[in-house]
C-alpha positions in Angstrom: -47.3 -58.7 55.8 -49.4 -55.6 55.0 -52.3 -55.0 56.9 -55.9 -55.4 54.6 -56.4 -51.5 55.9 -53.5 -50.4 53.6 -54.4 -52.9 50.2 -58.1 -51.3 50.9 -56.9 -48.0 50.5 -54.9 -48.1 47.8 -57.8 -50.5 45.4 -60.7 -48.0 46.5 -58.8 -45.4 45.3 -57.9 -47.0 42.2 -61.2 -48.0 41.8 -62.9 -44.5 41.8 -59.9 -42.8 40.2 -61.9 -40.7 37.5 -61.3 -40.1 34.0 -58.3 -37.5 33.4 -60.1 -36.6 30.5 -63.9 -36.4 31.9 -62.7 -32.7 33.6 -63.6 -29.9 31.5 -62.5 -27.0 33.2 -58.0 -28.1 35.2 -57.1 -28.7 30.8 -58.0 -25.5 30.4 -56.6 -23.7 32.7 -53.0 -26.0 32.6 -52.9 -24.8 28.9 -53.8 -21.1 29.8 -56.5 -20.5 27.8 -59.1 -20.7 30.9 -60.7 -17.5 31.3 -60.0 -15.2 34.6 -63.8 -14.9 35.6 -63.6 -19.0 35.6 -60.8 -18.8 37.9 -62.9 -16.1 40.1 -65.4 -18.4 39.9 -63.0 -21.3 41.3 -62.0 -18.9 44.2 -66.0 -17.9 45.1 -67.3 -21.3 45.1 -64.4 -22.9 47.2 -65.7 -19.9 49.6 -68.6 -21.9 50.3 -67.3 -25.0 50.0 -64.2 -24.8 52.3 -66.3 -23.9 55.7 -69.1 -26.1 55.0 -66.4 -29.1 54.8 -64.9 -27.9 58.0 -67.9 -28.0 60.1 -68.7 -31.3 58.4 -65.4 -32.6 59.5 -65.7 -31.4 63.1 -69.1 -33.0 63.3 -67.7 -36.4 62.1 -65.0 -35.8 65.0 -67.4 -35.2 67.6 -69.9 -37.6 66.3 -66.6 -40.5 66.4 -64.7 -39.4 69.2 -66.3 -41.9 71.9 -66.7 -44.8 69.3 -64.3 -44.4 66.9 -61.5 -42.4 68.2 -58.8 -43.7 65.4 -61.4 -41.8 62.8 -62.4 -38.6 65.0 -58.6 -38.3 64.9 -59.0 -38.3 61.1 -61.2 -36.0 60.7 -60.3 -33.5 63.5 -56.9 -33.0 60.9 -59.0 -32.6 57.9 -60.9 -29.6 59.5 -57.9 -27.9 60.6 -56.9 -27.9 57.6 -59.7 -26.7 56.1 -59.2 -24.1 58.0 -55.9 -23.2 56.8 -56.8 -23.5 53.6 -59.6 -20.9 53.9 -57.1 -18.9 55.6 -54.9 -19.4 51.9 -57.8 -19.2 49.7 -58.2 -15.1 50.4 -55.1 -14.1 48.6 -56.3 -16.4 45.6 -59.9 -14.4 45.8 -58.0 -11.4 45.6 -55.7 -12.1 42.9 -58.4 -13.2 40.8 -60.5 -9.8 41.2 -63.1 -12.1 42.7 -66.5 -10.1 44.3 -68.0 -12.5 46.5 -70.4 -9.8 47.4 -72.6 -10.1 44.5 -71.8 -13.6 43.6 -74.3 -16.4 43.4 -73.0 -20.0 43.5 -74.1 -22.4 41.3 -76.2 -25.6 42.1 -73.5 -28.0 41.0 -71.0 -26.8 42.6 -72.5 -26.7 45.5 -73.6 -30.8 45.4 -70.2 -31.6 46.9 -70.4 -29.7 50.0 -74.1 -30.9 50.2 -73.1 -34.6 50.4 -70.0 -34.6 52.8 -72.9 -32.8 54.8 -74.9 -35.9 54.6 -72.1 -37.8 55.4 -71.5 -35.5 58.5 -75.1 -36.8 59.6 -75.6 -40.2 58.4 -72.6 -42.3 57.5 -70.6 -44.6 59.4 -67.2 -43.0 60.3 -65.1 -45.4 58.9 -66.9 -45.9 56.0 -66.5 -41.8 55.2 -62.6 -42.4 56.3 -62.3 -44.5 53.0 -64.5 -42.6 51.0 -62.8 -39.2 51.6 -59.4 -40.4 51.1 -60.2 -42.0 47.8 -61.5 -38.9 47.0 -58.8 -36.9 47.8 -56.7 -38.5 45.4 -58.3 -36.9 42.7 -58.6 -33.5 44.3 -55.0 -33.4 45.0 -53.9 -33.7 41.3 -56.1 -31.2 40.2 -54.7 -28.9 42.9 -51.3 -29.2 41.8 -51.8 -29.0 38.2 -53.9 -25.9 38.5 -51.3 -24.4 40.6 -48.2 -25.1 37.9 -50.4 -23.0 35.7 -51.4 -20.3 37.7 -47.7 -19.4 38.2 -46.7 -20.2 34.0 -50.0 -19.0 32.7 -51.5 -16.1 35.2 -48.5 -14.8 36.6 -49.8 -15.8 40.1 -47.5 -15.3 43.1 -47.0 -17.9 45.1 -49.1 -15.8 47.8 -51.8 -16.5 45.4 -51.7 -19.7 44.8 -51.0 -21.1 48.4 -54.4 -22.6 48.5 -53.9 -25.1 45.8 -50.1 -25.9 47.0 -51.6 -26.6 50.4 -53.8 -29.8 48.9 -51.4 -30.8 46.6 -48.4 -31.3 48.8 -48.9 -35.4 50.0 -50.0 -35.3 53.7 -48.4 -38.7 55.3 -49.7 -37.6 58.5 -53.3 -37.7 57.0 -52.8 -40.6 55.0 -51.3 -42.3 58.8 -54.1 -41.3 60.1 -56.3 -42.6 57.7 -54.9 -46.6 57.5 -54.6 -45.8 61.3 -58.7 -45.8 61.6 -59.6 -48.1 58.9 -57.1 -50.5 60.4 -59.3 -50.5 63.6 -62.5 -50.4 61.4 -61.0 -53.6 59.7 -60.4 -55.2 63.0 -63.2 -54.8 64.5 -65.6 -55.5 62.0 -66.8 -51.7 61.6 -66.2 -51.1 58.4 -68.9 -51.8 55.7 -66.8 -51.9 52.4 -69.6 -51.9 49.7 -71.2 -48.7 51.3 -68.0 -47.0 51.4 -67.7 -47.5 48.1 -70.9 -46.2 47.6 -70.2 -42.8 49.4 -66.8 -42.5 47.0 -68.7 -43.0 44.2 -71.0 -40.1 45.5 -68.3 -38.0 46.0 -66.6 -37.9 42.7 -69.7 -37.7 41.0 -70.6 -34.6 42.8 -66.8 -33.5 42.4 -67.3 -34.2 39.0 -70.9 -31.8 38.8 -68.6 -29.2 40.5 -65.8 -28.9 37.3 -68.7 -29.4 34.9 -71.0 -26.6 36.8 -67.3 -23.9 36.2 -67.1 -25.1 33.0 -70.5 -23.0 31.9 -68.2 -19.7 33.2 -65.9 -20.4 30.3 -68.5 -19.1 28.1 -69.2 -16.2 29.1 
């Protein structure tokens, strides 16, 4: 029989799936027709975003790791790989002519960063467990898709576009390690479903303010 953990993964995820066609910015560039200073823009903001999520991460470890050691597990893996993927997103900075010297990032893009902060702080490990990995779902696609184009569209080498290969290549480890500490949450009677839901909701909303926040680059 399949553990609750793994049906409660799967139906959050579902759940907060968003709307392919509520993303104004991952079309665009799939077709092409997205301009390079948006894709600069990409690079510069996930420059702020990337380390910010990695100390987040490492917090939630430390902040877990006597308690909740199935989900300090969890997200000791998600900031080593933010660190790899900061490591990956130079290259991409590069390619795209990107000055982060004089660059200023912009309010909704930053939102994301701002609430997995808050979650660092305040939330119940398990509960940000469920709510990142819904989340991730949708980041993952986008990542891929945006990749595909960079090669077909941009003429990107595959130098360049290592960042978005690294999130959208499945992770089974992560996605272990994940059922692994919701399983325990589950078990033990950690887990608070509803306000797990509630930080996923969060999330792709502010994931949502960050593609709508690039999409005022495409005018420019």
């Amino acid at each position: 029989m399949t553990h609750p953990a793994r049906d409660l993964l799967r139906t959050t995820t579902a759940a907060l799936a968003p709307d392919p066609e509520a993303n104004p910015v991952v079309p665009r560039i799939a077709a092409g027709t997205a301009p390079r200073a948006t894709l600069a823009a990409l690079a510069l903001e996930q420059a702020w975003v990337i380390p910010a999520d990695r100390r987040a991460f490492e917090h939630l470890a430390e902040r877990s790791e006597a308690t909740d050691p199935e989900a300090a597990a969890f997200f000791t893996t998600l900031a080593q790989g933010e660190a790899l993927a900061g490591e990956r997103l130079v290259a991409f900075t590069r390619a795209c002519g990107a000055e982060e010297a004089s660059y200023e990032p912009l309010p909704g893009a930053q939102a994301y960063p701002a609430y997995v902060a808050w979650l660092a702080l305040n939330a119940a490990p398990a509960d940000a467990v469920l709510a990142l990995t819904a989340n991730f779902s949708a980041w993952g696609g986008y990542c891929a898709t945006i990749a595909a184009a960079l090669r077909e569209h941009y003429g990107f080498t595959d130098e360049a576009c290592a960042f978005f290969d690294f999130f959208a290549e499945p992770s089974p480890d992560l996605n272990r390690l994940a059922e692994r500490a919701v399983r325990a949450a589950v078990d033990t009677g950690r887990l608070d479903e509803r306000r797990a839901r509630t930080h996923g909701r969060l999330l792709q909303h502010y994931e949502a303010s960050f593609w709508s926040a690039l999409s005022g680059t495409m005018s420019r």
